[in-house]
N, C-alpha and C positions, 0 to 999 in steps of 0.2 A: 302294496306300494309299487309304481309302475318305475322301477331305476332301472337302469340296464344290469343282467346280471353279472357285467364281469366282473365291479368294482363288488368287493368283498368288505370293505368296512366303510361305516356309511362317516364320509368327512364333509366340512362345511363351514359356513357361517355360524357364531353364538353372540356375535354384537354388533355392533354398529356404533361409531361417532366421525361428530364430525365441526372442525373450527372454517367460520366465517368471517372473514373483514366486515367491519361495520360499516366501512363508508359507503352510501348507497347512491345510484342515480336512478330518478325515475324515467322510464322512457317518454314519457308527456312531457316534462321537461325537457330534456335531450331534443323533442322533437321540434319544442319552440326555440331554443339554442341554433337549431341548425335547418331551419327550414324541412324538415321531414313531417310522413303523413301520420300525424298520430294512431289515427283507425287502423290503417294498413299495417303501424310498427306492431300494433295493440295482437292484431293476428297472427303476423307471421312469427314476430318475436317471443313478446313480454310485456311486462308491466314496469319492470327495474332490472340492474345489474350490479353487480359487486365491486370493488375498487380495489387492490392491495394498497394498504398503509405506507408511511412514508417509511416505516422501521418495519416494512415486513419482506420475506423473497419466499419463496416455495418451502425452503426448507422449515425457516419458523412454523409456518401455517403448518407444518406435515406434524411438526414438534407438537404443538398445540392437539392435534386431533388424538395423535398417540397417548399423550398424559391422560386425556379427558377418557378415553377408553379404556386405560389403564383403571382409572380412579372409577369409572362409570362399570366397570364388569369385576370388581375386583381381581383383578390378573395378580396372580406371583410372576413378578417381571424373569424370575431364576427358572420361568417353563418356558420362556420363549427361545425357540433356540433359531427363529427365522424372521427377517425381519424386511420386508420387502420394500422397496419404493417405487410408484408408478407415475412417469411424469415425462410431459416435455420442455418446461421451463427450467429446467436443472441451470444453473449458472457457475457450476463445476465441473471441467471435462474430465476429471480424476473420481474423486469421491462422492457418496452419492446418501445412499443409506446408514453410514457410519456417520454420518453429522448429524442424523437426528437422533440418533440412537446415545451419543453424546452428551446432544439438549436435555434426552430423556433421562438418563443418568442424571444428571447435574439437578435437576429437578427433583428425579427419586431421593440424592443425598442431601437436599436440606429438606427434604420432610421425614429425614432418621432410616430412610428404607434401603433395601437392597437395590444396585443394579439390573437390568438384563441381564440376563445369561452370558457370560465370557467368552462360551461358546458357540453365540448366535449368529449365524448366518446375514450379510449384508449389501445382498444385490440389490441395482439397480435395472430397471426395465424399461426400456423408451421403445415405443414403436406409437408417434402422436397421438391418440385418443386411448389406443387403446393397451398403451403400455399398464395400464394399472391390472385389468382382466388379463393380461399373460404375466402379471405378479403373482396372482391370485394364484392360474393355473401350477404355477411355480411351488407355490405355497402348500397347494393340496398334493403335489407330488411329492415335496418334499417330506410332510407329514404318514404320507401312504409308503415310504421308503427308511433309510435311518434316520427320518426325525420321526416317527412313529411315538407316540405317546407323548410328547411334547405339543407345545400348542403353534403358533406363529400368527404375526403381526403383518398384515398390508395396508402402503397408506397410500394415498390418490390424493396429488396435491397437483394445484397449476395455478396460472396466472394466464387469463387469456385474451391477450392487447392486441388492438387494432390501430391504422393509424388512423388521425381523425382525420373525417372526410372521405374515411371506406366504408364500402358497402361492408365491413366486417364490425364498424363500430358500433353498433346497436348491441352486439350479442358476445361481448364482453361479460366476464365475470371474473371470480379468484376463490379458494375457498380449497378444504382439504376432508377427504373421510377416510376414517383408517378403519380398519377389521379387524374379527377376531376370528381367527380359525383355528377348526380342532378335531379329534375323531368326536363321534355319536354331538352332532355340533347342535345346538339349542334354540338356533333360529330357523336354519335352512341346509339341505345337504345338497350337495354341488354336484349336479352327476356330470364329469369329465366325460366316460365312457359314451353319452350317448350326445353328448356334445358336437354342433357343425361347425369347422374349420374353412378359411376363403381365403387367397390372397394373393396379388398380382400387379405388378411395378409399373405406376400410373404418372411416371414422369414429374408432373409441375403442379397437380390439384389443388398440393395445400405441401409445402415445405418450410426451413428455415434455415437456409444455408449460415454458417460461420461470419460470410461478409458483414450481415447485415450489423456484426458490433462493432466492427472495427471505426476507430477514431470518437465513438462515444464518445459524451463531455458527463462526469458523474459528481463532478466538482460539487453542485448543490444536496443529490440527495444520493443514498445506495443502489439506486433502483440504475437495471440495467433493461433498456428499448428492447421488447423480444417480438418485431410483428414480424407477421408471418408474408410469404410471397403467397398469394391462394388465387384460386381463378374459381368464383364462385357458384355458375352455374355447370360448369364442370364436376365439381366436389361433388353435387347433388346426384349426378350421373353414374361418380362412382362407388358414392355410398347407395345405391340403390341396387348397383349390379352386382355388388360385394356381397349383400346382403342375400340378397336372392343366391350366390353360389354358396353360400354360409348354411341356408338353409335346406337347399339340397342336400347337402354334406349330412346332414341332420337327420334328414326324412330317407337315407338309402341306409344311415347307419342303424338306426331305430325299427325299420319297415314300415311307417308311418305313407297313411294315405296323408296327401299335404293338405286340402281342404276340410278333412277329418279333422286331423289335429287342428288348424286354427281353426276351426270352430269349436272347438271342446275347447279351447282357451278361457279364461275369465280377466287374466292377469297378465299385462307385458310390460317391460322396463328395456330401452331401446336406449342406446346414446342419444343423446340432445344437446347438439350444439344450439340449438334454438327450436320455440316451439312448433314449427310447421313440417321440422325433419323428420321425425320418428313417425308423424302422421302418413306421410309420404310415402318411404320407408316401407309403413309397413302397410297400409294399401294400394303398392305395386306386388306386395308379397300374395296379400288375400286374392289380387285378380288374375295374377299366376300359379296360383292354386287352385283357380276357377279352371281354367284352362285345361289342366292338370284330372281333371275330375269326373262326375260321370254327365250324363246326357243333360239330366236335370243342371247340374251345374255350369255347365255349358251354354244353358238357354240364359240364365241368371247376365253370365259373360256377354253372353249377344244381344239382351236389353240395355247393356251398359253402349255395345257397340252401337246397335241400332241410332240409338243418341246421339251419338257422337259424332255421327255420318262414317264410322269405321267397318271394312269389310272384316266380319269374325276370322275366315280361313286367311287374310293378310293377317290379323292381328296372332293365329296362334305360330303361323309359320315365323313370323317376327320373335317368339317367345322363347322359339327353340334353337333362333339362330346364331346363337354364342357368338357377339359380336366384340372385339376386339377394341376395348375402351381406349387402351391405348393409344389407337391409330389417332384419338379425337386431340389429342394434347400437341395441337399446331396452331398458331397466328390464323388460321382460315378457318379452320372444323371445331374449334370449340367452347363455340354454343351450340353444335348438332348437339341430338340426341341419341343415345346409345338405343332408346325404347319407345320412337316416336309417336307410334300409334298406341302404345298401352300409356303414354302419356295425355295424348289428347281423351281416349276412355275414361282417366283418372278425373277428369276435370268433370265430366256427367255423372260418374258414383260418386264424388262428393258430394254433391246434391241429393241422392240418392237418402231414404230412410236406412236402409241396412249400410250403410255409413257410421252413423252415428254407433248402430250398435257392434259391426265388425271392428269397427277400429277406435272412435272414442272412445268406446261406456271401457272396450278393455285396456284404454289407457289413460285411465282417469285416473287413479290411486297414485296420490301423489303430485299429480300435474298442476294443479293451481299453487300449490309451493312452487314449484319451479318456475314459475312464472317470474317470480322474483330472484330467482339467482344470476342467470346469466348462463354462459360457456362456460363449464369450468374442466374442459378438457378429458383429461383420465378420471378426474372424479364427477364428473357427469351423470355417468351412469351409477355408481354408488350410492351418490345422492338421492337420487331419484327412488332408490329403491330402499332408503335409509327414510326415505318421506310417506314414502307409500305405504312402510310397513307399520309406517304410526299412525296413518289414516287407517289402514285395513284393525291394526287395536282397537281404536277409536269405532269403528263400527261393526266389527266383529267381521269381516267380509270375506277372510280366508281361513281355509280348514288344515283340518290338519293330516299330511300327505297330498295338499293338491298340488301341480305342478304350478309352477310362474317362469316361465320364458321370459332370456334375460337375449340381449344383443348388443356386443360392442362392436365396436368399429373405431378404427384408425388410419388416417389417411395415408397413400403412401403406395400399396391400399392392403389392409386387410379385415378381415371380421369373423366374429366370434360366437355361436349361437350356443346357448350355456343351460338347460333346464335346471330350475332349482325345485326342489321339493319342501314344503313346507315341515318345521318341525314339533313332534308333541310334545315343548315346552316354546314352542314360537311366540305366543302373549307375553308370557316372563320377559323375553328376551328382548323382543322389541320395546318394552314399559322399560328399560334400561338408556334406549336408543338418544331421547332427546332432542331430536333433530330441531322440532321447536324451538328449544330453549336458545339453540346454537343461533338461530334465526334471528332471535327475538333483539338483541342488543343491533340501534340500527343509529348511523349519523348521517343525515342528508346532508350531498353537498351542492352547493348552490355551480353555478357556472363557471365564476372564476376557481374557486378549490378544487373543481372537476379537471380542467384545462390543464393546473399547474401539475398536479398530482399525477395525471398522465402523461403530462410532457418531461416528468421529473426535475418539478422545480419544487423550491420552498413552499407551501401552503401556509398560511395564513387561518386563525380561526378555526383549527379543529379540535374542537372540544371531549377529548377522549382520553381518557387514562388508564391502560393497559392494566390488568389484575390476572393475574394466572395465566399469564402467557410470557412465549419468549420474545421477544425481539432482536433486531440487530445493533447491537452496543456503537461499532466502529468497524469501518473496513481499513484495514492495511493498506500502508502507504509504501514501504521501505522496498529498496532494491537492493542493498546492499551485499558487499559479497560477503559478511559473516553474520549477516542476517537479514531473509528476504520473507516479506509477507506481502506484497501487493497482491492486492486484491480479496484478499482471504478477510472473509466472513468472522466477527467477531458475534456472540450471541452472550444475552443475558436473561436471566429469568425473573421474572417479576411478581413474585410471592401476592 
């Protein structure tokens, strides 16, 4: 088993779940709603995205994924003693983890069971996408230290709204997956130790300053407006550059030749705010790898150049000249390119046959689910890899000990390069997973339900009746001085 040797006990993944909003929009739709190219949304997007309910916020949905994992892995809730949340839709600047953990109690005691652990750990993690991956990391340190022998819980929940009329509202979504983590873990062991680290203060890419709630109107439904400030062709620039320092991180810690390893790859799970990212992402990754490589690989590089009309010794001296992303985030510079000549080569290896197989075929598992979810933030990447690993069941397509290269990313900026190793009871454990099933309950909304439901108004005609999950009862109105709850979240569970 190729894990780095410092880590001495081997911890991980052993489940997977995960709750989805049923209300769904197709992007063909959307596209005739709003004058957009169907074809064009079809490739760079999706097929559909996901809605939060009118009784739903991050927290329920987090609730929801926890119980189902619970119920779906048999967990004694009395081994958890961590219980993490990974999100940047929190709509609580105090408490974070303890409100789910709450719902889940409330739930465990009308079905006669014990609580969580009393003495379970309750952080929260924000760092935009990829606050749920430094949950995790969280999680498996804590179990490698005094929560040693005990198991812990991470959940990856969000909601991710655009305003209509941005270029961000196609790739919308909402949805939650939690984890199971544990020593000798049944899915997947997580190698920290050999894991690449990236990250570098990108000004305005993609934020959420405070302002943007003040004076809200919440009069009709709970839901509180969370879009983001982004500047989209930017984002692109610096998940690409994160990425790429993420993976040097990786390749100097391991001694890994870089076009070695990804080509020994079979298997990748990338953040996905939409489907053209991860594609991108990760064939700027393979052609700086080429770069990186021997003669032969080199000429591979200068066929892509030759195409392109690109001189190879511009394009490699470009590769190595650690340009400063930041400087691009002004009213003037940004739409430059951080990597302009390996971006005009990118556009000829896409056409390219070793295209398809360097970078689709190893990121196929899973991807046609995801088509239909959307953004959903810190659980993005979860997802995806919570999809994948029902597909790779389903066909038998991974071994047991192979690596799967994981990548998050988070705006802002940082990223994460995480190898997972597969485990020998990994079938078991994913036939637990169900991603499916989470999928399967679906209510389309027509144009007006889409509209209100976004704008946070009353909807009309949504034919849905909540079973095993929580919702939001009532928010607090009162400001009183011997008793204040405005704004505070009431939940209920619906048997």
């Amino acid at each position: 088993m190729n894990h780095s040797k410092q880590q001495k006990v081997s911890i991980g993944i052993s489940g997977l779940a995960a709750y989805i909003p049923p209300y769904r929009v197709w992007l063909e739709d959307w596209c005739d709603w709003t004058d957009n190219q169907w074809p064009k949304i079809r490739e760079i997007v999706g097929r559909s995205f996901r809605v939060r309910g009118p009784n739903h916020s991050v927290y329920t949905m987090a609730a929801n994924a926890v119980i189902r994992l619970i119920d779906q892995y048999d967990i004694d809730p009395d081994r958890v003693k961590f219980l993490g949340f990974g999100t940047e839709s929190s709509t609580d600047n105090s408490a974070g983890a303890i409100i789910i953990k709450g719902m889940v109690d409330q739930a465990l005691a009308t079905r006669g069971k014990a609580p969580i652990s009393r003495s379970c750990e309750v952080p929260e993690f924000k760092h935009a996408c990829l606050g749920g991956v430094y949950a995790m990391k969280g999680a498996i340190r804590h179990l490698a230290l005094d929560g040693a022998g005990s198991q812990a819980i991470v959940v990856c929940a969000d909601i991710a709204e655009y305003a209509r009329g941005s270029s961000g509202e196609p790739t919308q979504g909402a949805g939650a997956v939690a984890m199971l983590l544990e020593e000798d873990p049944q899915l997947a062991v997580v190698d920290l130790v050999g894991s690449g680290s990236a990250s570098d203060y990108r000004i305005m890419d993609f934020r959420k300053p405070m302002l943007r709630f003040c004076g809200q109107d919440r009069s009709e439904t709970h839901q509180v407006q969370d879009f983001p400030v982004f500047n989209g062709k930017y984002s692109t620039t610096c998940y690409i550059d994160e990425t790429l320092h993420a993976l040097n991180d990786m390749y100097e810690k391991r001694g890994l030749s870089s076009i070695e390893h990804l080509r020994s790859l079979r298997t990748l799970f990338l953040h996905r705010p939409y489907r053209r990212m991860p594609e991108t992402g990760w064939a700027v990754s393979y052609l700086f790898a080429l770069g990186q490589g021997s003669a032969e690989d080199r000429a591979e590089l200068a066929s892509y150049c030759y195409q392109a009309g690109v001189d190879i010794d511009a394009l490699l001296a470009e590769m190595v000249s650690k340009p400063d992303v930041s400087d691009l985030a002004d009213r003037e510079r940004l739409q430059f390119e951080a990597y302009p000549m390996a971006m005009a080569v990118l556009r000829t290896f896409r056409a390219s046959r070793r295209y398809s197989h360097e970078i689709l075929d190893k990121l196929r598992l899973g991807s046609d689910t995801m088509l239909d979810l959307g953004n959903l933030y810190t659980a993005a990447l979860p997802a995806w890899m919570a999809a994948g690993f029902e597909q790779a069941l389903d066909e038998d397509s991974l071994t047991v000990d192979e690596e799967v290269l994981t990548l998050g990313y988070g705006s802002g900026d940082a990223a994460e390069v995480i190898p997972f190793f597969m485990a020998e009871n990994w079938r078991e454990a994913a036939a637990k997973i169900r991603f499916a099933d989470a999928m399967e309950l679906t209510l389309d909304l027509d144009r007006q339900q889409y509209e209100a439901l976004h704008d946070g108004r009353r909807v009309q005609g949504l034919d849905y009746v909540a079973r095993n999950e929580f919702i939001i009862d009532h928010v607090g109105v009162s400001d009183d001085r011997h008793f204040a709850d405005l704004g505070i979240e009431y939940y209920r569970y619906i048997a």
